[in-house]
N, C-alpha and C positions, 0 to 999 in steps of 0.2 A: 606471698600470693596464695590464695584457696584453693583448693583442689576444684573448684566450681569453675574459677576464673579463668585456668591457665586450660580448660576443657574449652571454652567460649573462645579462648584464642583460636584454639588451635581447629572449631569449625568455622570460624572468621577465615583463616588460613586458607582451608580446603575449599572454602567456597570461592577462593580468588581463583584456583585450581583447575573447577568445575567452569568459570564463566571465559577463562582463558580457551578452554578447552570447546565450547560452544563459540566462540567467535574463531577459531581456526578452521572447524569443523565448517561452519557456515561459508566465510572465504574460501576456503579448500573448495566447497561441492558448486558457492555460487560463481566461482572465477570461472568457471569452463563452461556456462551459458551464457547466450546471446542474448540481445538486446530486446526485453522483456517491458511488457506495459505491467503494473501492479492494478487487480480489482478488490477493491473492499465492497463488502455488503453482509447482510444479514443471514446469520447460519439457520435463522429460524424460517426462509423463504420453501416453500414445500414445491417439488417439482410440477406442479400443477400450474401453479402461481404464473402467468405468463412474465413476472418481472424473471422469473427462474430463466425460460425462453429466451424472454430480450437478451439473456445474459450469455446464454449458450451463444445466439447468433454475435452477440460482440465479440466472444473470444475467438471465431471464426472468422470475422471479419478482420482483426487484428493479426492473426497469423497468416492472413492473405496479405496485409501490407507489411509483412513482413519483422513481424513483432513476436514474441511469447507471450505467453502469460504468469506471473506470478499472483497468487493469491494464501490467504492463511488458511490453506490446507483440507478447510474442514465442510461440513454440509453446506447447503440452501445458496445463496447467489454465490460464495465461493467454488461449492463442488460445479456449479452452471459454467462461471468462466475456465475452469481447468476444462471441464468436460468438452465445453467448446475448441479451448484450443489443441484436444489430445485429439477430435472426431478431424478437425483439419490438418493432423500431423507436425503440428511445431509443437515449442516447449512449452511444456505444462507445470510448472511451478507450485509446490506446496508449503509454505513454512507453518508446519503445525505449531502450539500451544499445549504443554500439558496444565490441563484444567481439573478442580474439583468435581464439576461434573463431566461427566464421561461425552467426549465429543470427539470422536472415532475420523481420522481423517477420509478426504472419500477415494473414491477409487482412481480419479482418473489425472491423477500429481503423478507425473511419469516418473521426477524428481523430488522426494520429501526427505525434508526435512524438521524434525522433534527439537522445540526448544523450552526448555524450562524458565528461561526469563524473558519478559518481556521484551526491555531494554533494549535485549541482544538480538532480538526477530527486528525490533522495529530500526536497528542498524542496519540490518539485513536488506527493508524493506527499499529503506532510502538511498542505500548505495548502489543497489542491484535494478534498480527499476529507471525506464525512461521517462516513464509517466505515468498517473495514477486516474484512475477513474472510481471516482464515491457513487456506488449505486445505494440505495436506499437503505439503510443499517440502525444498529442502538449503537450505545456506549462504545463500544469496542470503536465501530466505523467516526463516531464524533471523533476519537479519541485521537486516529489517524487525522483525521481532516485537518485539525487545528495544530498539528504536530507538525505536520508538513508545508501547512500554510506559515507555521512560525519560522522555519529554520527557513524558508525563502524569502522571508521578509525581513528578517533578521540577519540576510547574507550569510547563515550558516552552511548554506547548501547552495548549488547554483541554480538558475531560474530551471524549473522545470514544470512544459504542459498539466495541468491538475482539471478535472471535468468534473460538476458534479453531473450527475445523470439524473433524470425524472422529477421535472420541475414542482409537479403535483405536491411531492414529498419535501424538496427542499427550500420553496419556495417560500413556507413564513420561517425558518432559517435566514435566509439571505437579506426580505423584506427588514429585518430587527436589527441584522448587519448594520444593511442602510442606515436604517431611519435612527436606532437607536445609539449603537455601539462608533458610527460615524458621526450622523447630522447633531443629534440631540449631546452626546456625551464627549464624543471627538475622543475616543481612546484609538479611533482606527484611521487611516484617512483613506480616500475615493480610487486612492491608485493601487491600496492593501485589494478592493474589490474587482477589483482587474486581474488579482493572480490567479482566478481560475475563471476556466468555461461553462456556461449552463448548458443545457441541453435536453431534450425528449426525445433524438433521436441517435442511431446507434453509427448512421455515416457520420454523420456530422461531428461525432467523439471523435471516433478516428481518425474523421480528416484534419480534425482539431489538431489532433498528436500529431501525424505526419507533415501537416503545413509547420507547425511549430518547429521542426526537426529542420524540415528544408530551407527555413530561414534565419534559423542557429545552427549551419554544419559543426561551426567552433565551439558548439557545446555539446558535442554528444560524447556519449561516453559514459563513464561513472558520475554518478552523481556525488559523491564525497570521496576523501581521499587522494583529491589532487590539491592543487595553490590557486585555481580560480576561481575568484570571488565573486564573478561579475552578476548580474540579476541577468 
C-alpha cells in the first residue's frame, strides 16, 4: 500500500472520531432541554424586516405555551426566533453550522451549539424538536422542509406538527405540490399534503402545535430514537 493511501485511511478514521464526537456532544447538551418547537428561515431577513418581528413575537408566543425554541443559530429569522424566546425567558436554542462564509452565531442561543456537519445538526434537529415552523427561507430552509416532510411520510420519524408560515411566500410552492407533483405526475398523493399547516398568522401556528400535541398525548416526546412508528 502507498504512503498516499494508508494517510487517506487513517483521515477516513479520524473523521469517524470527529462525527462520533459531535453526535455525543449534541445528545449530551440536547438531552437536558425541554420540549422545544424548531424555527427555520432565512439568515438574510434584516431586523427591520417585519418578517424579522412576526418572528420574534412567535417565539414569544411559543414559550408562553410553553415550548422553547430551537433554531440554527445564526442571524435574520433565526437570531428573531431565539431572540423571541430568550426576551420571554424559555429555552433558546442554537445549533450553529461552520460555514465557508463567516456567519457568526447571534447573541441570543442561551444554548449553542457548533456543528461541522450537516448530517449531524439536522439529527439534532429532528430528534430534539416537537414541531417545526418553515418561515420563509433559501436552500438551507427547502432543504429542511423536504427532509422532514420525507422522514414523516416515509414512517421514519413519527407524525410531527410541521407549519409552513407566510402564505404570500409559500404559496406557488404548494400550488405545483398540488397541481403538479400530485394531480398531473402523481409522484405524491392528497394525504402527503396534509402533513403540514398553512398559515399568515402567528396564533394560529401555535395553536396548530399545541392542539396537535393535545390530541397526540402518546406522541410526545422524542421524535426518533424510540420503536413508534405510527404517523
Amino acid at each position: 500500500m502507498r504512503k498516499q493511501e494508508v494517510i487517506e485511511g487513517l483521515r477516513d478514521t479520524w473523521q469517524v472520531f470527529r462525527v462520533m464526537a459531535e453526535f455525543v456532544e449534541g445528545f449530551d447538551t440536547l438531552s437536558k432541554v425541554g420540549k422545544c418547537v424548531a424555527i427555520f428561515g432565512s439568515a438574510r431577513t434584516h431586523p427591520d424586516d417585519p418578517l424579522y418581528k412576526t418572528t420574534v413575537e412567535l417565539g414569544k408566543k411559543l414559550v408562553a405555551a410553553g415550548y422553547g425554541v430551537i433554531t440554527g443559530g445564526g442571524p435574520g429569522v433565526m437570531e428573531a426566533g431565539n431572540r423571541g424566546a430568550h426576551e420571554a425567558g424559555g429555552d433558546s436554542v442554537g445549533l450553529a453550522i461552520d460555514l465557508p462564509m463567516e456567519q457568526e452565531a447571534n447573541p441570543f442561543a442561551k444554548t449553542l451549539i457548533d456543528f461541522r456537519y450537516f448530517f449531524i445538526r439536522k439529527v439534532m434537529f429532528v430528534k430534539y424538536s416537537d414541531g417545526f415552523i418553515f418561515m420563509p427561507g433559501g436552500y438551507g430552509t427547502m432543504d429542511e422542509v423536504f427532509e422532514v416532510l420525507t422522514l414523516v411520510q416515509t414512517l421514519k420519524i413519527r407524525r410531527i406538527p410541521c407549519v409552513l408560515f407566510n402564505m404570500e411566500y409559500w404559496q406557488g410552492l404548494y400550488d405545483w405540490m398540488d397541481q403538479v407533483m400530485c394531480d398531473k405526475w402523481r409522484h405524491i398523493n392528497k394525504e402527503d399534503l396534509a402533513l403540514f399547516h398553512r398559515t399568515n398568522d402567528v396564533d394560529d401556528a401555535v395553536q396548530h402545535i399545541v392542539d396537535y400535541h393535545k390530541k397526540s398525548p402518546n406522541k410526545k416526546g422524542r421524535t426518533i430514537g424510540h420503536d413508534d412508528k405510527s404517523r
